[in-house]
KEZABA-140967 format. One record per residue (C-alpha): x, y, z. Coordinates in steps of 0.02 Angstrom, whole numbers, plus 50000, padded with zeros to 5 digits. Example, Ala and Ser with C-alpha at 12.3 -4.5 7.8 and 13.67 -1.06 7.14 Angstrom:
BEGIN
506154977550390 506844994750357 
This chain:
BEGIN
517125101250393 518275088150313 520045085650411 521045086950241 520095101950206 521125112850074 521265132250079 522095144549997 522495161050096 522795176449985 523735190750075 524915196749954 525965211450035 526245223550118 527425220350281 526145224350392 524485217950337 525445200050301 525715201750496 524325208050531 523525192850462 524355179350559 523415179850701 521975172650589 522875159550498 523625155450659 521955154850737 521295140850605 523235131550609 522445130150813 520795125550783 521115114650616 522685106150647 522445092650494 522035106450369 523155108850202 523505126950211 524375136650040 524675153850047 524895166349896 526075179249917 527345192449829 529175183149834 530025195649941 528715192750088 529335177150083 530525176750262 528745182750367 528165163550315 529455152950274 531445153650316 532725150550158 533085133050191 531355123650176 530495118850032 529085129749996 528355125749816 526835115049789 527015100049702 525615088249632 527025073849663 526855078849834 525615067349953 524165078849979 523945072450154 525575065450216 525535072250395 524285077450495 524785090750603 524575091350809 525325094050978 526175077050943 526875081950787 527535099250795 527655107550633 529215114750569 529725129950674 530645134050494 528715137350438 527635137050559 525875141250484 525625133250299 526025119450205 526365129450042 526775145849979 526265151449801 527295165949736 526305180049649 527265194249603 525745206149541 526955221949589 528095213549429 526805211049333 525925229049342 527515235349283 527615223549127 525955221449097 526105214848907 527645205248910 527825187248873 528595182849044 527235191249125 526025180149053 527185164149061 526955168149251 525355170849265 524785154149192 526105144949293 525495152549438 523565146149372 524255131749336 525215128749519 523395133849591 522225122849517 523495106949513 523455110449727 521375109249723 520965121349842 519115119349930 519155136049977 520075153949959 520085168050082 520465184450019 521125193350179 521785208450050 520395213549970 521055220749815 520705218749634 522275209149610 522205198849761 520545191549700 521075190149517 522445177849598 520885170549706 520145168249547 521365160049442 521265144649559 519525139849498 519175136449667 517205139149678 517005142849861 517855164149885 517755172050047 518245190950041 517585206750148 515535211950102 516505230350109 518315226350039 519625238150009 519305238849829 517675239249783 517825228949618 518625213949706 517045209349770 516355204649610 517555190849616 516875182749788 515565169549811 515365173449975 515455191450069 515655192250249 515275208050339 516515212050479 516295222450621 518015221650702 519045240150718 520705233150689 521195226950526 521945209950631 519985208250693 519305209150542 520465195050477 519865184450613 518035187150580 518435179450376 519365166450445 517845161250557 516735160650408 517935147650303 518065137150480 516065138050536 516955141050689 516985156850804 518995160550815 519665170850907 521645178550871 523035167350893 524955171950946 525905173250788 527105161050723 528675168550626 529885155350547 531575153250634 532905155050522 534615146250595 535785157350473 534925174650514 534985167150705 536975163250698 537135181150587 536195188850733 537285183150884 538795187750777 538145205750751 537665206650946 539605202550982 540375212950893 539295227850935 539285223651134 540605231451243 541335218251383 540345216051528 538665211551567 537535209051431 536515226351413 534395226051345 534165229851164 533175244251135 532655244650941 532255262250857 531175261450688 531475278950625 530735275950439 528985274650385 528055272050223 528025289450186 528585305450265 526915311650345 527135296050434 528865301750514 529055308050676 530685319750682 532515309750675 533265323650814 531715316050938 532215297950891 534065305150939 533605312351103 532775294651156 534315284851089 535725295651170 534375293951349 533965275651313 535805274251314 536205282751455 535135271051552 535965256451511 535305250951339 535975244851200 535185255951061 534995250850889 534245259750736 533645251550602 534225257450411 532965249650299 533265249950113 533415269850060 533385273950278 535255274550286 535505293750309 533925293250430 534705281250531 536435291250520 535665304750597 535105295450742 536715285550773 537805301450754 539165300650928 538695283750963 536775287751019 536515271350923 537255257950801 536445256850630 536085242350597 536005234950403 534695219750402 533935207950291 532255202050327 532525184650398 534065193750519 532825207750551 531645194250623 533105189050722 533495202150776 531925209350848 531635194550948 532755199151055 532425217451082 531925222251258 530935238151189 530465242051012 529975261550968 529355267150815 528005275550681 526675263550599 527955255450500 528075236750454 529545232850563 528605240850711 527395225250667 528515214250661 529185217250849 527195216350873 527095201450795 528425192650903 527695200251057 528995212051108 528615227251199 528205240851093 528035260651084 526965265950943 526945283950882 525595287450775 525035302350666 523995300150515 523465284550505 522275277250623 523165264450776 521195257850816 521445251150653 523115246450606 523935249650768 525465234950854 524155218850890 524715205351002 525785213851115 526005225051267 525935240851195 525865263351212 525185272551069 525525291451071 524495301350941 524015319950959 522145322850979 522355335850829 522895321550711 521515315350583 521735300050494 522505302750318 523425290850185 523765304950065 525695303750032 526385320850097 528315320250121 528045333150287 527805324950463 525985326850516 525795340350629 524995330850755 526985322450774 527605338250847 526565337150991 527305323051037 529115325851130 530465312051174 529855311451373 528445307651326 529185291051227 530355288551368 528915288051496 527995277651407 529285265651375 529685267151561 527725258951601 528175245051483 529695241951546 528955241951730 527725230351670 528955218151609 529745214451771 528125212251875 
């Protein structure tokens, strides 16, 4: 295949499944170091790809291929994986489906597409609007899933690959073979380096740190997509006041609308909250000593950037969309059964699952660490 070869990746949200997806793109980045690589994507994903300061857009004014990219000429660590990024915010749209400015961005966003000639597009979503966006590039080569997540998308391939892979990562991997010709396998992630969230993050760190010798970071993700999801906030506060007693400096993360969840875990100093945006979350967590959490995007993200992690899972299915990438423990009761209805009540399998055993597991990663 051509060394300028062209392709558009189409991953549009959410948190996790963009991460989930790196591995792949980061796999063909490896073994197709000269390719042009755009990536379509909702705007406020944009920190997992790019950091605030570099130029993003495509332009056709831009020299298709300026640089080709290699072990002699590192890429920007500002983004690390594609040459473009091509904002699609379908979430917008769905809620303003007949409005002018919905349709003034939809054929800009055609428009942006087609100008940046794509020779191929891989649909790593699978969804109906994920292809529609595929679509809109006139690109005539489509790769998506034989089985995707949305039946109807499929219609919009030209080519269907059949994976076999359990985890959702896998499976990514196994599409991103089919658009090389080449049998991939996963690649470390690559998460842009942004210097302001950096500075913001060793500010935070010393102002929160009591004098002496620096103390490990051990990061609690209390919140989840949705409540069944949730394992209870007095277990999270029995690890963080025990975490702390052993030396740690805990942290609990309050996500937008997790504020009073992460309250109740930092209540006597068990933990400081802390109050993130994405690119200083990113900072953040790379320099966590332990991460512990539900299946939660942030969990991911400490995944992601290979920091040890302790997964606790009820209904939905770790095999699948478990941590990837990283030394990790999954707990998950036997009795759980996987499950994406929405139910604001922690799974019942959750209970099963008591703050030694986090502890103990955390203990085996930690071991690990030092041998």
């Amino acid at each position: 295949m051509q060394s300028k070869f062209r392709l558009l990746v189409v991953r549009l949200s959410a948190m996790g499944d963009i991460l989930h997806a790196l591995p792949a793109v980061a796999a063909l980045r490896q073994a197709h170091p000269c390719w042009q690589i755009g990536w379509a994507v909702e705007p406020r994903w944009r920190p997992l790809l790019a950091a605030a300061s570099v130029e993003v857009s495509y332009s056709s004014a831009r020299p298709p291929d300026a640089v080709c990219y290699s072990t002699q000429t590192p890429r920007d660590p500002r983004m690390p994986l594609v040459d473009w990024l091509h904002f699609a915010p379908t979430k917008a749209w769905g809620h303003r489906p007949l409005a002018a400015q919905t349709f003034r961005e939809i054929r800009a966003l055609r428009d942006e597409l087609r100008n940046a000639d794509y020779d191929a597009v891989l649909d790593l979503q699978g969804s109906i609007r994920s292809a529609v966006v595929g679509r809109l590039s006139s690109c005539p080569r489509r790769l998506g899933e034989l089985t995707p997540r949305e039946g109807p998308a499929r219609l919009l391939f030209t080519e269907w690959i059949a994976t076999r892979g359990a985890h959702v990562a896998e499976q990514d991997v196994e599409l991103a073979s089919a658009v090389a010709g080449d049998a991939l396998t996963p690649a470390a992630s690559l998460l842009p380096i942004d210097a302001e969230a950096e500075l913001w993050c060793d500010g935070w760190l010393a102002a929160n740190s009591t004098s002496g010798p620096a103390r490990p970071i051990a990061l609690i993700l209390p919140g989840a997509g949705w409540g069944a999801k949730r394992w209870p906030p007095e277990r999270y506060l029995s690890v963080a006041q025990r975490l702390r007693d052993r030396g740690f400096l805990v942290v609990v993360n309050a996500g937008p609308g997790e504020e009073q969840l992460a309250a109740a875990i930092a209540i006597d100093g068990a933990a400081a909250p802390l109050t993130a945006t994405l690119p200083q979350l990113i900072a953040f967590t790379r320099r966590a000593a332990l991460v512990v959490g539900g299946d939660t995007g942030p969990l991911h993200l400490a995944a992601a950037l290979g920091r040890p992690v302790v997964g606790i899972y009820g209904p939905t299915d770790p095999s699948r969309n478990g941590p990837f990438g990283t030394r990790a423990r999954i707990l998950r009761s036997p009795g759980s059964r996987r499950d994406h209805t929405r139910r604001a009540a922690p799974d019942p399998g959750l209970f099963t699952i008591a703050p030694d055993d986090v502890l103990r597991a955390a203990a085996e990663l930690l071991a690990e660490e030092k041998m």
